[in-house]
Steps between C-alpha positions, in 0.01 A plus 500: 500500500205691379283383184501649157282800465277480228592747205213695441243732783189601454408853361303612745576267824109588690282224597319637767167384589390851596599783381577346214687535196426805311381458125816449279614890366362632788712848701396754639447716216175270440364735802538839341112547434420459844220748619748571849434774758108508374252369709350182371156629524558763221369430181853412370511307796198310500555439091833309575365267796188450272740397237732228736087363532405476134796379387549209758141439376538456160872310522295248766241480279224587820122433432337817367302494872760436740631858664902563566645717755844586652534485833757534830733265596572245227341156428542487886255818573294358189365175617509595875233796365281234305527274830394751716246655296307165315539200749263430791114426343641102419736264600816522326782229375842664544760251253856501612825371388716799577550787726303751331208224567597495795406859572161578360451169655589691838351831429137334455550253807689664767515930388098468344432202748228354256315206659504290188871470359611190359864463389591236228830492479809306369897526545729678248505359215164353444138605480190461737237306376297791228222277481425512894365853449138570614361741195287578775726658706759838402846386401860613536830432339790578336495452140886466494705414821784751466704309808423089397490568090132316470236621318153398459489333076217709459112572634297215379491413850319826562132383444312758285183563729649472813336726785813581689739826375845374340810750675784431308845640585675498140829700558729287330228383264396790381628590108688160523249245495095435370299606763111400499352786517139360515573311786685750694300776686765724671847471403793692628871537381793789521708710252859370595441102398443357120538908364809563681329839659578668851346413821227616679200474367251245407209399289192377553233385249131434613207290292152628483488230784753632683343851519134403565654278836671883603211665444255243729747403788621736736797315645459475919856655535634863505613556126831698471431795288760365236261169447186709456344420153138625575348818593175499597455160441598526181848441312706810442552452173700805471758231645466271174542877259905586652349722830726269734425501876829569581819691351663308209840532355467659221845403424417124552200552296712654174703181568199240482391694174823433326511156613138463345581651181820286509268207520228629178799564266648146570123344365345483867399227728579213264868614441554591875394112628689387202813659658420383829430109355868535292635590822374228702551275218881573523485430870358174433729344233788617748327307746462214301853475457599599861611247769469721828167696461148480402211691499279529797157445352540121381156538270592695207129594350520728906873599453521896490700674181534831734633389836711201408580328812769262511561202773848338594462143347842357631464258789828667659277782549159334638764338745597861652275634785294816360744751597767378362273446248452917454838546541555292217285666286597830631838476378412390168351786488796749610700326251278580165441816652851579540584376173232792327311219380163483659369730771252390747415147457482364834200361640196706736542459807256256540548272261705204501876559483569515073520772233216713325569708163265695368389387135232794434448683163759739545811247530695405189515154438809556410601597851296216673716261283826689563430464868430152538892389437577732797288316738698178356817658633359658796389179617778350452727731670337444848491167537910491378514765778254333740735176443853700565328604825 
């Protein structure tokens, strides 16, 4: 016999973890100034790139000195550029406790083949020791672990006159959380995270630091001409002014300006990691109150408001071998999904088998809350099916 539904669905069912959910209001007509079938290096062009720039400034609240450009290839193409153009003069500390860790940890050991790489790393769900890192060396890390749901509290552990370059990966971060922007000399995230925008492209912020390292090292490895920030030895600051190296969507970029403007009239970075905090504190007081599941970073002061990842706390499930662990989880899944109540919320592929919902700016709270009953149910419903089998 199947369990009681609960009576009510959320309004908008998206909790992707990228794309994700567009800003509440949003259709297509929010497109209809788009500067389409002009090239982006017209002046109209140029104007509305330069615009996606300023106005990410100003809702980030960047130092006046710290440049901003657009670039190819999303948060992905973002911090593989500021690898590939800034590491190599020092040793670096790569911090991972995810897969995306994982990665720049493997672009700068194995694809860059840097002599000095050392990896401090910890599972999901926890932290690697902050205070291990050498301010004399560079450092790399995620500010938010979109696949584990932990986040570093903050930058104190950052030391203010440290030698090294901080490269900080802030895609989920980004317009969700307090970053420290003093401590932070490159930082990268994409449109189609905390704004809701369209993939494809990504952003990359540089410190005075950042710029003077590109404009003294001349990286020992063939440079792709979509990395190249210099010319001459010097930075193209057309780059950092809307000229991007490659050919932008203007479409996209029409999209990321509504989302921004979306984000001013709401009352701006406080209010949007307000909504993200009201969406994770729904999440918790579920959990709380929940006897299967738990979240998967056990520290709270590290536990992400954007990519809320949730482990499977009943001991019939640690008892299952790992795939029936996914298979689980996947039809959990299937279920909400087929019930229109909450679309994408399994886990990445890497991480341990659970759920992750997306708590960023642009999800009602009122749709976070109006999910959580269906995971309840969902749950539920597989292990009355996995015990009929």
């Amino acid at each position: 016999m199947s369990l009681a539904q609960p009576g009510a669905r959320p309004r908008n069912p998206h909790f992707s973890s990228g794309p994700c959910s567009k800003r509440p209001g949003w259709s297509p007509d929010a497109l209809g100034g788009g500067y389409l079938g002009r090239s982006h290096r017209t002046k109209g062009g140029q104007a509305k790139l330069a615009e996606v720039i300023e106005r990410s400034r100003d809702l980030l609240g960047l130092p006046a000195d710290y440049l901003l450009a657009i670039v190819p290839a999303s948060d992905t193409g973002a911090m593989e550029m500021a690898l590939w153009s800034l590491l190599g003069p020092r040793g670096v500390d790569m911090l991972a406790w995810e897969s995306f860790g994982k990665t720049w940890y493997t672009d700068a050991a194995k694809h860059l083949q840097l002599q000095d790489v050392r990896l401090l790393e910890a599972e999901y769900g926890a932290l690697p020791d902050l205070g291990a890192v050498d301010p004399a060396r560079d450092c790399v890390f995620t500010w938010n672990g979109t696949t584990s749901g932990v986040c570093v509290p903050h930058g104190d552990w950052i030391h203010a006159g440290r030698e090294g370059l901080t490269i900080c990966d802030a895609t989920s971060a980004a317009f969700a959380m307090g970053l420290a922007w003093d401590k932070l000399d490159a930082v990268t995230w994409s449109w189609q995270k905390c704004l809701g925008g369209e993939a494809g492209h990504g952003m990359l912020a540089l410190s005075p630091r950042a710029v003077a390292r590109l404009e003294s090292h001349v990286p020992a490895w063939p440079m792709p001409k979509v990395f190249r920030l210099t010319k001459g030895g010097k930075l193209n600051r057309e780059i950092f002014a809307g000229l991007t190296i490659n050919t932008p969507s203007m479409l996209a970029a029409e999209d990321a300006l509504d989302s921004l403007r979306w984000a001013k009239e709401i009352g701006g970075l406080p209010v949007l990691m307000a909504r993200s905090q009201a969406n994770l504190a729904a999440v918790a007081e579920w959990v709380a109150a929940c006897d299967w599941a738990d979240f998967l970073a056990q520290d709270p002061a590290s536990r992400s408001s954007t990519s809320i990842c949730l482990a499977i706390a009943d001991p019939w499930f640690s008892s299952q071998a790992r795939e029936a662990q996914a298979a689980a989880v996947d039809r959990i899944v299937a279920l909400v999904e087929g019930a229109g109540a909450g679309l994408d919320i399994g886990p990445h592929r890497d991480a341990p088998p659970g759920l992750r919902i997306w708590g960023g700016p642009t999800v009602e709270t009122a749709d976070m809350a109006a999910l959580l009953p269906w995971l309840d149910w969902a749950y539920g419903e597989m292990k009355q099916e996995r015990a009929a089998a």
